[in-house]
GULO-196096 format. One record per residue (C-alpha): residue number from 0; y, x, z; residue in three letters. Coordinates in steps of 0.5 Angstrom, whole numbers, plus 500, padded with zeros to 3 digits. Example, Ala and Ser with C-alpha at 12.3 -4.5 7.8 and 13.67 -1.06 7.14 Angstrom:
<tormars>
0	491	525	516	ALA
1	498	527	514	SER
</tormars>
This chain:
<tormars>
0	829	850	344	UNK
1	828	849	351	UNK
2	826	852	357	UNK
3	818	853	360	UNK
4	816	847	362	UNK
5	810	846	367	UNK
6	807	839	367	UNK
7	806	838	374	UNK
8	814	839	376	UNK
9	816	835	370	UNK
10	818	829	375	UNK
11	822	830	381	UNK
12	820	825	385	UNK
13	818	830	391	UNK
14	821	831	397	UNK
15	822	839	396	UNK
16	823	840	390	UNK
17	829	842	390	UNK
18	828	846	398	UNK
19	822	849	395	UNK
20	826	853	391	UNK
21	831	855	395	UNK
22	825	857	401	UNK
23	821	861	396	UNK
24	827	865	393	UNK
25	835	865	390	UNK
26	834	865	383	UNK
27	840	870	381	UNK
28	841	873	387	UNK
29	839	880	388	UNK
30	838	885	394	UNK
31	840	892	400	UNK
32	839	899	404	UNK
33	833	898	408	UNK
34	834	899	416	UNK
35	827	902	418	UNK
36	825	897	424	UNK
37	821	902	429	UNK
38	816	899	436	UNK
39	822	901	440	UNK
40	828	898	435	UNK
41	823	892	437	UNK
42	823	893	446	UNK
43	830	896	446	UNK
44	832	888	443	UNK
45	827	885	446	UNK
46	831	883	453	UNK
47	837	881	449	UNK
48	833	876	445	UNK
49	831	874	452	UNK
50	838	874	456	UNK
51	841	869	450	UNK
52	835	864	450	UNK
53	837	864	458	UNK
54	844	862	456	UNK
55	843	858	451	UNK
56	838	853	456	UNK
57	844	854	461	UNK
58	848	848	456	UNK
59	846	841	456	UNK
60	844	838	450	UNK
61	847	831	448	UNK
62	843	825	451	UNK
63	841	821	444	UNK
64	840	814	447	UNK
65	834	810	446	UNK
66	834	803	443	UNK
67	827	801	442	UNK
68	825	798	436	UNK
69	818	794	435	UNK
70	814	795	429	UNK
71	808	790	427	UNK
72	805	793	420	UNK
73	798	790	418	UNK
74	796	788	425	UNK
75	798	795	429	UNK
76	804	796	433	UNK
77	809	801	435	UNK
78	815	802	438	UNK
79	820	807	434	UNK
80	826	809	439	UNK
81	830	812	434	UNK
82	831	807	429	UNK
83	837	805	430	UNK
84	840	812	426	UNK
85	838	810	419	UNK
86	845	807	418	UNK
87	843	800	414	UNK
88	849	802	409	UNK
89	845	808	408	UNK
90	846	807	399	UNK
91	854	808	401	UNK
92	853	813	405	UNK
93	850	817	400	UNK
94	855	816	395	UNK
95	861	816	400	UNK
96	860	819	407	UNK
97	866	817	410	UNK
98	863	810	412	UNK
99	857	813	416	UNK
100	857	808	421	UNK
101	861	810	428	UNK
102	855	811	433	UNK
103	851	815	428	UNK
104	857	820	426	UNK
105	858	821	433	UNK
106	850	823	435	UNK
107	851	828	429	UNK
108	857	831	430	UNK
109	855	832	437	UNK
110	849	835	436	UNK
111	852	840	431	UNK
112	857	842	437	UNK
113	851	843	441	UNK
114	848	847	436	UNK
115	854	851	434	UNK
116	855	853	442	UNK
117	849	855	443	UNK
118	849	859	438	UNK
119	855	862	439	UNK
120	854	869	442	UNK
121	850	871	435	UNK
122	856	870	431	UNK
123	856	877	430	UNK
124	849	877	428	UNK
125	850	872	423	UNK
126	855	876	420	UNK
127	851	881	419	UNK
128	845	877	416	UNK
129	850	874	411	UNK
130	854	881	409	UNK
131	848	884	409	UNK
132	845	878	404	UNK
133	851	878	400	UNK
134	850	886	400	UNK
135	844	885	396	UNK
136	848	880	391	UNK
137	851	883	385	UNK
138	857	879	385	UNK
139	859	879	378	UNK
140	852	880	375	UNK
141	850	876	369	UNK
142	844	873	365	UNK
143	841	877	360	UNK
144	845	873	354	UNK
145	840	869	349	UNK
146	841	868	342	UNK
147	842	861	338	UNK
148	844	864	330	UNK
149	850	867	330	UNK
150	851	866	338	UNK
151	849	869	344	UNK
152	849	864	350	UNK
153	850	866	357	UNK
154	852	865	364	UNK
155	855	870	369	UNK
156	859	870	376	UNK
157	866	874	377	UNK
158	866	879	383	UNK
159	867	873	390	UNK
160	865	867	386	UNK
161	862	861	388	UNK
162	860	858	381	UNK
163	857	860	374	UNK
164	862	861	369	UNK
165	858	860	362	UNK
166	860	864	356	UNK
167	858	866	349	UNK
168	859	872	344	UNK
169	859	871	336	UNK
170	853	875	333	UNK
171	853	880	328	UNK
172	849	880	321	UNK
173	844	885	324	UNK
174	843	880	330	UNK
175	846	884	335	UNK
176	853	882	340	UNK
177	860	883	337	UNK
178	866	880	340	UNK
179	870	878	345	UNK
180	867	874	349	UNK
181	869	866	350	UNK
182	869	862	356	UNK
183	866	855	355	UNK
184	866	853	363	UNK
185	869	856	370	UNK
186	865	854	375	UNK
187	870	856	380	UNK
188	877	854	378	UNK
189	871	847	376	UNK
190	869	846	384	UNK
191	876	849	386	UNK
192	877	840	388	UNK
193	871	839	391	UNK
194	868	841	398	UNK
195	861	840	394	UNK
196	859	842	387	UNK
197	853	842	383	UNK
198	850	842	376	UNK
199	845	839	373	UNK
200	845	840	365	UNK
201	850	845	361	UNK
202	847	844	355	UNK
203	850	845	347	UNK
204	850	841	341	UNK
205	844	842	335	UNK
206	852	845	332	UNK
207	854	849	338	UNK
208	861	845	337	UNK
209	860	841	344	UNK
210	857	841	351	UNK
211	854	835	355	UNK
212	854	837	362	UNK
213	852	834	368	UNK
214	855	835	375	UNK
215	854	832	383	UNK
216	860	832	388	UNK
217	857	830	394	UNK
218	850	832	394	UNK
219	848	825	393	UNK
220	844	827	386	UNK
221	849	821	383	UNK
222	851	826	376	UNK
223	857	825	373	UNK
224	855	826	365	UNK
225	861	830	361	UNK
226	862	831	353	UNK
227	866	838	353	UNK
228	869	840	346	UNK
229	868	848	345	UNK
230	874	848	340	UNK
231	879	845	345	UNK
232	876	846	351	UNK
233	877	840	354	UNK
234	873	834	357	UNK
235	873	828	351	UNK
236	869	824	353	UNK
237	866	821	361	UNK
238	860	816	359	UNK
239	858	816	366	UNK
240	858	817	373	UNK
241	851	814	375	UNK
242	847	820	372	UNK
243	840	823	373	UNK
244	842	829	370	UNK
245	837	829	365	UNK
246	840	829	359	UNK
247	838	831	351	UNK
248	842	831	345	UNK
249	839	828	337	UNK
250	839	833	332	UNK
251	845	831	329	UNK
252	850	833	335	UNK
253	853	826	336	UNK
254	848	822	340	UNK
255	846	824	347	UNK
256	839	821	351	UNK
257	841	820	358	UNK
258	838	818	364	UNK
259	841	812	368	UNK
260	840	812	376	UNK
261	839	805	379	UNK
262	843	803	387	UNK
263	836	806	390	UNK
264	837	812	387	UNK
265	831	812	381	UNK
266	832	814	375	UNK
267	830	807	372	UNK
268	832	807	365	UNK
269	835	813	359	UNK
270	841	810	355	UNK
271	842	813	348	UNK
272	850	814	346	UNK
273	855	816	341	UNK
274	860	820	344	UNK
275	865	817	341	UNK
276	863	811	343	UNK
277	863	807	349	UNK
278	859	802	347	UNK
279	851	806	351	UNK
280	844	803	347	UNK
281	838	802	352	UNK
282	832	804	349	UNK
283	828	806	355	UNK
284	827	801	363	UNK
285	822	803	367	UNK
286	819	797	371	UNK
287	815	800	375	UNK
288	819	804	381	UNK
289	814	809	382	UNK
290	815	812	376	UNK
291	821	817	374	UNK
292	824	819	368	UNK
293	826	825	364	UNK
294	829	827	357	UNK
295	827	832	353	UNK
296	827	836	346	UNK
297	820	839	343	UNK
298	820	846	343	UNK
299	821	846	335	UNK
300	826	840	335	UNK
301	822	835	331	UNK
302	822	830	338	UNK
303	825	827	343	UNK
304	821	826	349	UNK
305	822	820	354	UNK
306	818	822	359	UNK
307	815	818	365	UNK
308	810	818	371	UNK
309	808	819	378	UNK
310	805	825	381	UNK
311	799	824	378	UNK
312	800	820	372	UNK
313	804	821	366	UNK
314	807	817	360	UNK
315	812	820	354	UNK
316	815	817	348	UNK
317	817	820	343	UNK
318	824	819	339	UNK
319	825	822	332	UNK
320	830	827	333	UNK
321	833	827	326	UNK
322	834	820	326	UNK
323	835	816	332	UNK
324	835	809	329	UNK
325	827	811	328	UNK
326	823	806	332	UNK
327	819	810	338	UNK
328	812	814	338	UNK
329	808	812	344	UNK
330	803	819	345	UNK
331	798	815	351	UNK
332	799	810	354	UNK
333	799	811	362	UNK
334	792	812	364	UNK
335	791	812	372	UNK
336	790	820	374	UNK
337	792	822	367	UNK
338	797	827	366	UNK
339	799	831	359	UNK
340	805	835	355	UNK
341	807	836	349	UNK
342	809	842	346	UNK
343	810	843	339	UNK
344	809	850	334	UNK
345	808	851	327	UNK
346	801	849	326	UNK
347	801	843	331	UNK
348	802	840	337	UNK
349	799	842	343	UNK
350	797	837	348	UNK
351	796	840	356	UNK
352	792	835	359	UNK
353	787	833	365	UNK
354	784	827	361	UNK
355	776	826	361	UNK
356	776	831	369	UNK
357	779	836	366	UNK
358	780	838	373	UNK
359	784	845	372	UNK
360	788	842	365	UNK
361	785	843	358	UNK
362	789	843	351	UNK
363	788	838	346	UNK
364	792	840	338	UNK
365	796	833	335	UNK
366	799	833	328	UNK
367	807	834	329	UNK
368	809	828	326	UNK
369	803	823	329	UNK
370	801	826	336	UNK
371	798	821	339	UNK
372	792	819	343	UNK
373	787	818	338	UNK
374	789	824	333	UNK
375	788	828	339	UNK
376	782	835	338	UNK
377	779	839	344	UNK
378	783	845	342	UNK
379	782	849	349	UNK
380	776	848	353	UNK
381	777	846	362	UNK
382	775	852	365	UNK
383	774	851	372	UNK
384	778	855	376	UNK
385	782	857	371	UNK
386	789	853	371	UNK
387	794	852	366	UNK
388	800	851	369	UNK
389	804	850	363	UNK
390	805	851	354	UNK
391	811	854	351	UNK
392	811	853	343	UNK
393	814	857	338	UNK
394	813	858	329	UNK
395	808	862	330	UNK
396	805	863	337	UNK
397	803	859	343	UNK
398	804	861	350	UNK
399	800	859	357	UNK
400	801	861	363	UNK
401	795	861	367	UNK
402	793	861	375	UNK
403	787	864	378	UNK
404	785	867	384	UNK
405	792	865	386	UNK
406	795	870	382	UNK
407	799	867	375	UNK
408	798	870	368	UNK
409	801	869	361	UNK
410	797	868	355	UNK
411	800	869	347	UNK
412	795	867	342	UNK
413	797	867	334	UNK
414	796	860	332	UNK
415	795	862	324	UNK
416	790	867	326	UNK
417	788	864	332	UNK
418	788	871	336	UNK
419	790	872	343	UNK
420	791	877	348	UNK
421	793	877	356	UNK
422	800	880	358	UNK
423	797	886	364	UNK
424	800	887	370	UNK
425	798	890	376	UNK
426	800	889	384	UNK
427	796	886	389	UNK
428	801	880	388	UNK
429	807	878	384	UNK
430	809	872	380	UNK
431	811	871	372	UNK
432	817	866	369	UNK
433	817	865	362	UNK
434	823	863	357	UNK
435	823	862	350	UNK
436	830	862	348	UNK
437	833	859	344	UNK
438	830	860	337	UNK
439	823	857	335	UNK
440	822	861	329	UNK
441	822	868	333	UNK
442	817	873	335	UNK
443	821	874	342	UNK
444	817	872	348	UNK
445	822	874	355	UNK
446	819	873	362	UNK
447	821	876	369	UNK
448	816	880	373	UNK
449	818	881	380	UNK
450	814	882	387	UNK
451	816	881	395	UNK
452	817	889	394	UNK
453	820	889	387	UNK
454	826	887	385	UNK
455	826	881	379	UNK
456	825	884	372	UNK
457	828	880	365	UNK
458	823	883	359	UNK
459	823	881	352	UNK
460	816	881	349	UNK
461	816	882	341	UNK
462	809	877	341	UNK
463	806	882	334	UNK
464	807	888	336	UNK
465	807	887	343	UNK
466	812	892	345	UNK
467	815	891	351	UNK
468	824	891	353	UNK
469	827	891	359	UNK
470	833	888	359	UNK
471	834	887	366	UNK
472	833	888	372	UNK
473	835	885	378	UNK
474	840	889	382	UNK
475	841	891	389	UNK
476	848	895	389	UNK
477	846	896	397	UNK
478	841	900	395	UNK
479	832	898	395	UNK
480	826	902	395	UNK
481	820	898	394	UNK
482	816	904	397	UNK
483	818	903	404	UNK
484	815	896	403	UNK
485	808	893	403	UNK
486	805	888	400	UNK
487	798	884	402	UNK
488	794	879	399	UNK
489	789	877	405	UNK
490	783	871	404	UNK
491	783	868	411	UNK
492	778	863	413	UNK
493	779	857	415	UNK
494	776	852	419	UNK
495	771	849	415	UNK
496	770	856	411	UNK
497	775	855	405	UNK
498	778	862	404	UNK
499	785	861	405	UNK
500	791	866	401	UNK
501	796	869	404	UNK
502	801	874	402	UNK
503	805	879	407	UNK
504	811	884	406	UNK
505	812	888	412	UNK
506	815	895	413	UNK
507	811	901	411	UNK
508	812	904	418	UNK
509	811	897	421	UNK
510	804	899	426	UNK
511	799	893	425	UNK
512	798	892	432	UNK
513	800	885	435	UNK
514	807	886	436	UNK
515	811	885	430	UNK
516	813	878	430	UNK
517	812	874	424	UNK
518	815	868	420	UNK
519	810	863	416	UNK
520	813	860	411	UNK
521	809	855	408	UNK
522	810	848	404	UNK
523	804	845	401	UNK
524	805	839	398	UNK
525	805	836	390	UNK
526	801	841	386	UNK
527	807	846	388	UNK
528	805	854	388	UNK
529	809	859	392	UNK
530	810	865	388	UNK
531	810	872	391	UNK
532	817	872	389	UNK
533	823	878	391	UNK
534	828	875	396	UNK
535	835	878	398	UNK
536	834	874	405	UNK
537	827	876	407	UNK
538	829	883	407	UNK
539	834	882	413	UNK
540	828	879	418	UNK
541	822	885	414	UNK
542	828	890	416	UNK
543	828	889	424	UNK
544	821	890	424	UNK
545	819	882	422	UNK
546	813	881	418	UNK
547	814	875	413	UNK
548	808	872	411	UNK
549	806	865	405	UNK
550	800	861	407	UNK
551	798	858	400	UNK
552	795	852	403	UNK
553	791	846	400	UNK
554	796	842	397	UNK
555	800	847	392	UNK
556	796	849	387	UNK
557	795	855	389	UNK
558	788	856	387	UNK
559	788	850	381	UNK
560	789	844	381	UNK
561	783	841	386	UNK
562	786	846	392	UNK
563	792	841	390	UNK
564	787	835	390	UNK
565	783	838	396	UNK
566	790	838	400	UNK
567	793	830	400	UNK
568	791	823	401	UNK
569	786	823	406	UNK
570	784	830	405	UNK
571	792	832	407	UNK
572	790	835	414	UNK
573	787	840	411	UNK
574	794	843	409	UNK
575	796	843	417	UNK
576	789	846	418	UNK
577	790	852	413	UNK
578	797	853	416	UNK
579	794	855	423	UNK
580	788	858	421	UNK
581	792	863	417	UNK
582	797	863	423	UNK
583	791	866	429	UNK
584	787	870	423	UNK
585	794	873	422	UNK
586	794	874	431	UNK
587	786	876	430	UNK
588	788	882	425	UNK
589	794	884	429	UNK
590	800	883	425	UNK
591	802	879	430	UNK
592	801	876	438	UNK
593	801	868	440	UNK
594	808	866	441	UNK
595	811	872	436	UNK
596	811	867	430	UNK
597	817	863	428	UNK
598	814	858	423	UNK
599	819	856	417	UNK
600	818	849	413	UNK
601	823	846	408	UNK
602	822	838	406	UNK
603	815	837	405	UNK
604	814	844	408	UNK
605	818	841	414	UNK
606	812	837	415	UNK
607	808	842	415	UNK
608	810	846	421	UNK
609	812	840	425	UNK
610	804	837	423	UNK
611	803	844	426	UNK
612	807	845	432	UNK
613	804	839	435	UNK
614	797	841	433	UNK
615	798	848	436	UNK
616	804	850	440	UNK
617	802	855	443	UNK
618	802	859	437	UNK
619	809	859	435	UNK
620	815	862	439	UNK
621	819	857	434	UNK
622	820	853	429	UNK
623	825	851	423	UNK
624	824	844	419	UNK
625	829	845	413	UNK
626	831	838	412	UNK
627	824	836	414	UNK
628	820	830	413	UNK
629	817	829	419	UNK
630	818	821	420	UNK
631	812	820	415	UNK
632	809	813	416	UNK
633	817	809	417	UNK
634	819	813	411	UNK
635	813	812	407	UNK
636	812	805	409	UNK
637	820	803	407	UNK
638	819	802	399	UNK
639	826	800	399	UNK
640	828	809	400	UNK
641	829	812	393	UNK
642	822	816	393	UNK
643	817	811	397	UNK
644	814	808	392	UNK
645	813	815	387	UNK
646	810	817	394	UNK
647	804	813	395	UNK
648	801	817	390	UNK
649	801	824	394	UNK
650	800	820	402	UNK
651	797	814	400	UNK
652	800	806	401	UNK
653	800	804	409	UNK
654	804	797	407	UNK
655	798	795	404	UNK
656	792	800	406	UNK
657	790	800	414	UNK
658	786	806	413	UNK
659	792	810	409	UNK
660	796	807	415	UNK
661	792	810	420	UNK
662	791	816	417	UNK
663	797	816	416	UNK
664	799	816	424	UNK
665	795	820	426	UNK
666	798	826	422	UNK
667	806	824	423	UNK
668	810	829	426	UNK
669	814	824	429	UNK
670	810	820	431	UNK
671	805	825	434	UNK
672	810	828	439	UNK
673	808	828	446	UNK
674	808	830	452	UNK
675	806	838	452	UNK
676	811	844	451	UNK
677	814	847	445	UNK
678	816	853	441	UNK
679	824	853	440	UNK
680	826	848	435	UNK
681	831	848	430	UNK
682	832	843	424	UNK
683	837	842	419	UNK
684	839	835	415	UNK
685	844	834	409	UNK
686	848	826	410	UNK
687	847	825	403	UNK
688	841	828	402	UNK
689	837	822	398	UNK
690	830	826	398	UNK
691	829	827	406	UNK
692	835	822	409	UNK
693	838	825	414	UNK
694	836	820	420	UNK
695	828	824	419	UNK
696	830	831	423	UNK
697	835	828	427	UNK
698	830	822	429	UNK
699	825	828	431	UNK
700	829	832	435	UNK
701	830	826	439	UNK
702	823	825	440	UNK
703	821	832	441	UNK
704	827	832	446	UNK
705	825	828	449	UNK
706	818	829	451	UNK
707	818	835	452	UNK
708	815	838	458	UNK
709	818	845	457	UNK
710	826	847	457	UNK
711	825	849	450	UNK
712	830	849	445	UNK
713	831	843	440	UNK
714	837	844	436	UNK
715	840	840	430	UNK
716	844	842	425	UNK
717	847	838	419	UNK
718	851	839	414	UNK
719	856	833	414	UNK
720	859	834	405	UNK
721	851	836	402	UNK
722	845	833	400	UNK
723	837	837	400	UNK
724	839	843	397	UNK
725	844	844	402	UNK
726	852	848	400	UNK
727	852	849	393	UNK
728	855	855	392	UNK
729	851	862	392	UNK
730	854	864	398	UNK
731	855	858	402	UNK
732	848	857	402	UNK
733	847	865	404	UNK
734	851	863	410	UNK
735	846	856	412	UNK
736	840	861	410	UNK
737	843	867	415	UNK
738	844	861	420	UNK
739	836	860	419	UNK
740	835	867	421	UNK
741	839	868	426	UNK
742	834	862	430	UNK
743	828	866	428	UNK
744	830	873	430	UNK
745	833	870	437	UNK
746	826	866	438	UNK
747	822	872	435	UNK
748	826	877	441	UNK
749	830	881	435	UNK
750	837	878	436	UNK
751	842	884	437	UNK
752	847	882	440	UNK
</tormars>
């Protein structure tokens, strides 16, 4: 049975899905004794900040040459100084790079020698940052095991490791763990070859005498797909290096589904495979470059899903996963703005769909053997304002999860009885994630729990009796107490008087007066939420006396799927709006001052605060861009780039709609830098990162520097081995994450030296 899915995170065609994640939270890792942050901890520091940006502003920055380029699209004109650094033979690069061409290699090693001197003298700091973070992390923790029959799967890390090792245990007849562990993959001794090393699938055969995983060695999402034998141990078979990292295996534990990734990095079409055979069958090719492809089991295994679409419209064909010779199912054809799932039980399939503007999604019932189209009854009817956000099928149960009012919910309804209940839970702001294991034929729903304050809970939850167990809880071997933290829920209003969430983690001894500083995080973009989630490295900004604060902005779905609506295309604007209203109604109730904030951004987020920094610049003491994508309009207009054409969609056509173009322009933040001050900038790239390429930041910072009109800051940091996410071990991406903040506590006069 596979894992919760959301319908509206089924295709990765974003820009941030990949940096979301690491913005919001470290799934797995766990936080450290709180150092209480006073008004005269904050004065004391102050002056050092000061000194250290004086420095810093001493050194000259690298001169980045302006080479024009003249653009003509749709009857309109611009000039692009920059383009010259996106490398023409920027494919390559992505699979290899070592052949960046010269000039670009020397502009970016440039700049990070500039970042890495100016940032020097807080070298210390970060190792504080860093140390303190990995404080937080239990180093040789593990998940909570889950059973399938007479196994128990898991993962764990050793003490000072990296990657995951993934481990199982035979289970007893009573249905409990016995005996000795064995280790079916070594993460660290895996990645030992590589500077870079991430994995994108580990999954077992229906017999559990095999694996099929998939890993990416140099950031560039290019998956090499592997057939492991559990008995031996080893590598049987290699059948590609040109993988997706979606993958699924047919009930009879020979024939895997794969999805192929074309030059452009597009996922274009799903191979079937014997794995003892080199001989691959296409059963599936996308023609249209717009829509992406996932593979897929039904939660009761009957089906294996391709599934295809764009942002906003969705398409799956099902394959009999007892009999892969079968001829294909197609559910519904692709309908323009209709999007739906599937999720199997054991009295149906159920369809989450927006079909027929059911604008916050409704649920439809299907036979299992024929769910298509027209075999389709309302099951659960729309309810404006109440998003389901996704399914989850077992035998007996069908579970939902929920969002309204910004806050999430979990829904358990017997599908033999048709009874339903709510799972209660009880601070101002958390966020819930589900997993069904396994098994299809249990009672046992696990779900994690956790708050800004509150470190991640893992509980089993029999769905009868509706008796909860704790089977874990995060962690933190430095120490946590939840109770020296506040968390807030706030409703701001924004401009046009739509009311805003916002949610605050602070120090309870922090004085709400305006001299806290304060870090905006914000995204805002493809229907994505940002949970209330507990992070090991926020503590370390919220401890000096930080305020760290989430602006669910239009464009995520936050408040339902039409906050989402309400936040792209032409109305797009409304996301950059919501983030600086909540930033002033932030300074107007005094948990901090004009220019105490450091705004912070990753991938479609890195828009967002840059859309920001050029709409209200005085607000702002600094800004991060996390692999930002900030060249809109060129990124967007370029439809041979991997994500462009899925991307019209969110942000609209400018290569052939003059008013998208347009509005488009208006927006951009590269485009829109001009001739004003700005808060101290810092942003990140990674060479072989396919969703935000990695002449987007360093463009911006280009321009930004060059326009100007203070001697503020403008640092460029680029990890030359890794793509979106940044370094791939857990650690390593602390060491980039301490980087970040070690910026905004400068900026924000926190730095101590």
């Amino acid at each position: 049975m596979s894992a919760f899915r959301s319908h509206h995170v089924l295709f990765a065609g974003g820009v941030g899905l990949v940096l979301v994640a690491l913005a919001a939270c470290e799934s797995g890792s766990v936080p450290e004794s709180p150092r209480p942050a006073t008004e005269s901890a904050m004065t004391d520091t102050a002056p050092t900040s000061s000194a250290l940006i004086e420095r810093a502003l001493s050194f000259t920055p690298p001169e980045i040459e302006a080479r024009p380029v003249t653009i003509e699209q749709l009857g309109r004109t611009r000039v692009d100084n920059y383009a010259w650094l996106r490398d023409d033979n920027w494919q390559q690069v992505m699979r290899d790079p070592s052949v960046l061409r010269a000039d670009i290699r020397e502009m970016l090693e440039a700049e990070n020698a500039y970042h890495d001197e100016v940032m020097s003298p807080l070298k210390a700091l970060e190792e504080r940052l860093f140390q303190e973070m990995r404080g937080r992390i239990k180093e040789d923790d593990s998940s909570v095991p889950a059973r399938d029959r007479e196994w128990f799967y898991y993962s764990r890390f050793r003490e000072g490791g990296q990657y995951p090792i993934f481990a199982r245990r035979p289970a007893d007849e009573q249905g409990e763990i016995s005996g000795e562990e064995i280790i079916l993959f070594d993460g660290d001794a895996e990645a030992e070859p590589y500077d870079y090393f991430r994995l994108a699938a580990f999954e077992h055969s229906p017999d559990q005498r095999l694996v099929a995983w998939a890993v990416d060695t140099n950031g560039s999402e290019y998956y090499t797909i592997r057939i492991r034998d559990l008995a031996s141990n080893e590598d049987i078979a290699t059948l590609t290096d040109e993988g997706y990292g979606s993958l699924v295996w047919a009930n009879d534990s020979r024939t895997l589904y794969w999805v192929w990734r074309d030059e452009s990095a597009r996922p274009k079409r799903v191979y079937r495979q014997q794995i003892d055979s080199a001989e691959r069958e296409l059963v599936y090719e996308e023609a249209d470059d717009g829509f992406f492809i996932n593979v897929d089991r039904t939660d009761g295994d009957s089906w294996v899903m391709v599934a295809t679409g764009d942002h906003t419209t969705s398409e799956i064909r099902l394959y009999d996963a007892n009999n892969p010779a079968a001829e294909p199912l197609l559910v519904a054809a692709r309908q323009q703005d209709v999007e739906y799932s599937l999720t199997e039980t054991g009295k149906g399939m159920f369809i989450l769909t927006n079909v027929d503007g059911a604008v916050d999604f409704k649920i439809m019932r299907a036979p299992v053997d024929d769910p298509r189209r027209e075999n389709w009854e309302e099951f659960l009817e729309h309810r404006p304002g109440v998003y389901v956000t996704g399914l989850m099928g077992f035998e007996h149960w069908l579970v939902r999860s929920e969002r309204a009012n910004a806050l999430p919910r979990i829904i358990v309804r017997n599908v033999d009885s048709g009874e339903q209940y709510a799972i209660a839970f009880e601070e101002e702001a958390y966020a819930l994630g589900m997993s069904g294991g396994y098994e299809f034929a249990t009672d046992e729903l696990r779900f994690t729990y956790e708050s800004p304050s509150t470190p991640r809970q893992t509980w089993d939850f029999d769905m009868a009796t509706r008796e909860r167990t704790l089977r874990k809880t995060q962690e933190i071997p430095s120490g946590h107490d939840p109770e020296a933290y506040t968390v807030r829920r706030l409703n701001i209003t924004a401009r046009d008087g739509v009311e805003v969430p916002v949610t605050l983690l602070h120090r309870a001894d922090v004085a709400i007066d305006g001299s806290p500083p304060l870090l905006l995080y914000g995204y805002g973009a493809y229907g994505l939420s940002m949970p209330a989630t507990f992070s090991i490295s926020n503590l370390s900004l919220v401890d000096r006396g930080m305020i760290y604060a989430i602006a669910h902005v239009r464009g995520g779905t936050d408040k339902g799927y039409g906050w989402y609506l309400d936040g792209k295309l032409d109305r797009k604007t409304n996301t950059f709006n919501d983030f600086v209203d909540a930033g002033r109604a932030l300074v107007e109730a005094g948990y901090t001052s004009e220019g105490r904030m450091v705004a912070f951004g990753g991938s479609a987020g890195g828009l967002l605060v840059g859309a920001a920094m050029n709409q209200a610049p005085e607000l702002f003491a600094g800004v991060i861009g996390a692999v930002p994508f900030v060249d809109v309009l060129n990124t967007i207009s370029d439809a041979t780039l991997p994500l462009t054409p899925p991307e019209w969609n969110e942000w609209g056509n400018p290569i052939t709609d003059e008013a998208a173009y347009d509005f488009m322009l208006s927006y951009s933040p590269y485009d829109q830098v001009s001739a004003q001050a700005y808060p101290h900038l810092l942003a990140t790239a990674g060479l072989t990162d396919p969703r935000v390429t990695y002449w987007e930041p360093a463009k911006w910072v280009a321009r930004v520097r060059e326009l100007r009109t203070d001697d503020g800051l403008t640092l460029l940091r680029t990890n030359m081995g890794a793509g979106h996410g940044g370094a791939s071990g857990r650690f390593d991406s602390l060491r980039e994450r301490a980087q970040d903040y070690t910026f905004a506590l400068l900026v924000a006069g926190l730095a101590d030296d």
